[in-house]
C-alpha positions as a Python dict, from the first residue, in 0.01 Angstrom:
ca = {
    (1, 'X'): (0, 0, 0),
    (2, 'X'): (-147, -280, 190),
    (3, 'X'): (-52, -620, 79),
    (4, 'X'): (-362, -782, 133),
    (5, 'X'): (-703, -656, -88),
    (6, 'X'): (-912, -455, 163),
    (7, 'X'): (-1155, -389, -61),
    (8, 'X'): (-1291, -111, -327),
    (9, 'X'): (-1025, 174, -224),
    (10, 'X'): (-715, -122, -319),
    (11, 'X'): (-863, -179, -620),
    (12, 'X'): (-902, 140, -728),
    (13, 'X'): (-469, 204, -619),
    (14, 'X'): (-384, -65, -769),
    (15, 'X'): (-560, 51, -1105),
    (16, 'X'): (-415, 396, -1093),
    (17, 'X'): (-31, 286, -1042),
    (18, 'X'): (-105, 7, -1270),
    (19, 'X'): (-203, 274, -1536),
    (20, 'X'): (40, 568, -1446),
    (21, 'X'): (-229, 775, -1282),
    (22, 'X'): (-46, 767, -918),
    (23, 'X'): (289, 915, -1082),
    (24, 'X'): (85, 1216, -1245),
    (25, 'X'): (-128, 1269, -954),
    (26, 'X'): (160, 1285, -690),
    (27, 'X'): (366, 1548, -945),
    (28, 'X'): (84, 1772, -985),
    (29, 'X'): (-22, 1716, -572),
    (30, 'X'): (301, 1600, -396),
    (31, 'X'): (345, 1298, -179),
    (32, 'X'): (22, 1432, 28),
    (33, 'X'): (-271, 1409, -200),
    (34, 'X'): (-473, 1266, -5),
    (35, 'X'): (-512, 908, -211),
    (36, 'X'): (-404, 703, 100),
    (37, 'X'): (-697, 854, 304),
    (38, 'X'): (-948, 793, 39),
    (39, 'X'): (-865, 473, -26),
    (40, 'X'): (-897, 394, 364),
    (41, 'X'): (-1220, 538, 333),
    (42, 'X'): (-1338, 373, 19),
    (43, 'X'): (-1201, 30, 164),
    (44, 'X'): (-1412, 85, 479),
    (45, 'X'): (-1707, 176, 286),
    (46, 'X'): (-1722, -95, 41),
    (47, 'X'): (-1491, -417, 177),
    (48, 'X'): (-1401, -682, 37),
    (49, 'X'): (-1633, -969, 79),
    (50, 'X'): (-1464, -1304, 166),
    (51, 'X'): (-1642, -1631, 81),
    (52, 'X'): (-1582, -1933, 299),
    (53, 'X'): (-1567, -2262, 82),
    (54, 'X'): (-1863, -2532, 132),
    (55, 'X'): (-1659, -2799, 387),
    (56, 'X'): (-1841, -3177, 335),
    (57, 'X'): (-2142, -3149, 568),
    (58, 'X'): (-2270, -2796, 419),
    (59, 'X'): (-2190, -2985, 88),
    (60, 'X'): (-2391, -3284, 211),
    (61, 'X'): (-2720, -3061, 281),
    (62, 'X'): (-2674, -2811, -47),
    (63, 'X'): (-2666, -3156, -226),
    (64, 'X'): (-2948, -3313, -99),
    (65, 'X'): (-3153, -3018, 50),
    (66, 'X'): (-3141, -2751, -173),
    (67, 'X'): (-3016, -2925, -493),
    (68, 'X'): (-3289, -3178, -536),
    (69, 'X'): (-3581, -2941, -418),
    (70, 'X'): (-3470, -2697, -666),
    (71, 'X'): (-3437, -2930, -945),
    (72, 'X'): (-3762, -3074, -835),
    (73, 'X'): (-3902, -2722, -816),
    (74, 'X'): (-4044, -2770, -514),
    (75, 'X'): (-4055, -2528, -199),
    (76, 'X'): (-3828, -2534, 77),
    (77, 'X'): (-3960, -2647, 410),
    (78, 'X'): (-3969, -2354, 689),
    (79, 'X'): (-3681, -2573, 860),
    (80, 'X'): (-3498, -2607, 521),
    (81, 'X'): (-3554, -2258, 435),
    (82, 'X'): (-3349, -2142, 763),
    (83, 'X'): (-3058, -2352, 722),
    (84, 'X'): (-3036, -2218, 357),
    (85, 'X'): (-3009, -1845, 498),
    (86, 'X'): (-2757, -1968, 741),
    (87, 'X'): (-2583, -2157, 490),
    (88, 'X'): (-2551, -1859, 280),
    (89, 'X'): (-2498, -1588, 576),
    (90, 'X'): (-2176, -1843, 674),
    (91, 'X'): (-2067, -1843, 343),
    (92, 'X'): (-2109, -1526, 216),
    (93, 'X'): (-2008, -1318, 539),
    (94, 'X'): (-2342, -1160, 515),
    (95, 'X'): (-2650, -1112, 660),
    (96, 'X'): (-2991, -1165, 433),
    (97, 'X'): (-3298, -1113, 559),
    (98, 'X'): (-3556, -1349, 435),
    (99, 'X'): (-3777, -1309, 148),
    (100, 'X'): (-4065, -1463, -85),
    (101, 'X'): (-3909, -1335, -351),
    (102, 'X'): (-3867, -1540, -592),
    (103, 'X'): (-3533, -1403, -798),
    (104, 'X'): (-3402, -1291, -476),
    (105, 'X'): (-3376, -1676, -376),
    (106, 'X'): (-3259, -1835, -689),
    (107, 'X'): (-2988, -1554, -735),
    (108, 'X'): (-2897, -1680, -353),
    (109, 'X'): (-2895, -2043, -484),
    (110, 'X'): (-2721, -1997, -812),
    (111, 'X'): (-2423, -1784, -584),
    (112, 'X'): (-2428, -2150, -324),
    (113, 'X'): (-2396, -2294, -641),
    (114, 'X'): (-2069, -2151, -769),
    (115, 'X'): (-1940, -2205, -427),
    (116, 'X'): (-2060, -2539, -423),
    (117, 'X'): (-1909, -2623, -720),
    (118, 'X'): (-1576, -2484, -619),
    (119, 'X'): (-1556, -2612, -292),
    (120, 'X'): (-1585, -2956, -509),
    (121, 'X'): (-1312, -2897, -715),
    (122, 'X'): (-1083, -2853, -418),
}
C-alpha cells in the first residue's frame, strides 16, 4: 500500500486490513482480487483534498475583510467577494463557482474559519 493517503480507495484498505477483511478476502480470492485496482480507481475518483494553511497576509484580509463584514452582517464588496473565492479556491484546492446563495457562502466562511483558526494556532 501507498504510504501516503491518496484518498477514498486508502481509506477504505486501510479499514479492511485494520478489521481483518483483507486476510479473508485474499483466502477466498488469492493474492489477485482485484482490491489494488479498485482502490486506484476509488483514489482517482474521490482524492484526497489537501488544505493549504492561512500564511499572515491571507490571515490579515480573512481578519479584517471577511471577519468584520460577517460579524457586521454586512455584504461583501464585488472586489471583496473575489478575493474571498480565491482565498478559498487557494486554500481548499478547489474551484467554486460563485453564488448568491446564502448557506452556500457562510458554509464557505465557517470552512476559512477552521482554517483560519488553525493556521493561528501554528
Amino acid at each position: 500500500m501507498k504510504s501516503k493517503d491518496q484518498g477514498l480507495g486508502d481509506k477504505i484498505a486501510a479499514v479492511t486490513k485494520a478489521t481483518g477483511i483483507e486476510k479473508i478476502v485474499k483466502t477466498f480470492f488469492g493474492d489477485d482480487c482485484g482490491c489494488d485496482e479498485r482502490r486506484d480507481r476509488l483514489n482517482k475518483m474521490f482524492p484526497s483534498r489537501k488544505v493549504n494553511m492561512m500564511d499572515a497576509e491571507q490571515r490579515k484580509f480573512f481578519e479584517e475583510e471577511i471577519m468584520m463584514r460577517y460579524k457586521k452582517s454586512q455584504n461583501l464588496t464585488r472586489h471583496v467577494g473575489d478575493a474571498f473565492y480565491k482565498l478559498y479556491e487557494d486554500l481548499l484546492n478547489k474551484k467554486k463557482s460563485r453564488t448568491t446563495c446564502t448557506s452556500c457562502n457562510k458554509n464557505m466562511y465557517i470552512e476559512l474559519l477552521k482554517i483560519y483558526e488553525a493556521s493561528c494556532d501554528e
